[in-house]
VEXDREN-2710 file (C-alpha; in Angstrom, 1 decimal):
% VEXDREN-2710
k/r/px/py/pz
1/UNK/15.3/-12.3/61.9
2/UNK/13.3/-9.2/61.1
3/UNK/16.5/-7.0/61.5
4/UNK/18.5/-8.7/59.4
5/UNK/16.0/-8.8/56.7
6/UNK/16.0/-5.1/57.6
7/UNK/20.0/-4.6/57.3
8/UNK/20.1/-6.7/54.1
9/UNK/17.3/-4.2/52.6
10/UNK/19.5/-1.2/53.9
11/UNK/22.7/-2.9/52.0
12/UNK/21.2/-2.9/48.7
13/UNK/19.6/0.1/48.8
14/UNK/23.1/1.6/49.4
15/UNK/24.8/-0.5/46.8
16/UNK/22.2/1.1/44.1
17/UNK/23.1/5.0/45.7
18/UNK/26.2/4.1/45.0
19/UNK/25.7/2.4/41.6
20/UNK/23.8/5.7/40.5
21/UNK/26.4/8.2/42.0
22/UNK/29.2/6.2/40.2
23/UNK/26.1/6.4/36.8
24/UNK/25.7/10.2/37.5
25/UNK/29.4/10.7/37.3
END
C-alpha cells in the first residue's frame, strides 16, 4: 500500500512540473 501512496505522490508532483512548465511558457 505504501508504494502506491508513493507512485500516486510522484504522479502529482509531475502533473504540477508540468502545469508550471506549460505556466512558464
Amino acid at each position: 500500500r505504501a508504494r502506491e501512496d508513493t507512485e500516486k505522490i510522484d504522479h502529482g508532483m509531475k502533473i504540477k512540473a508540468a502545469r508550471l512548465q506549460h505556466m512558464a511558457k
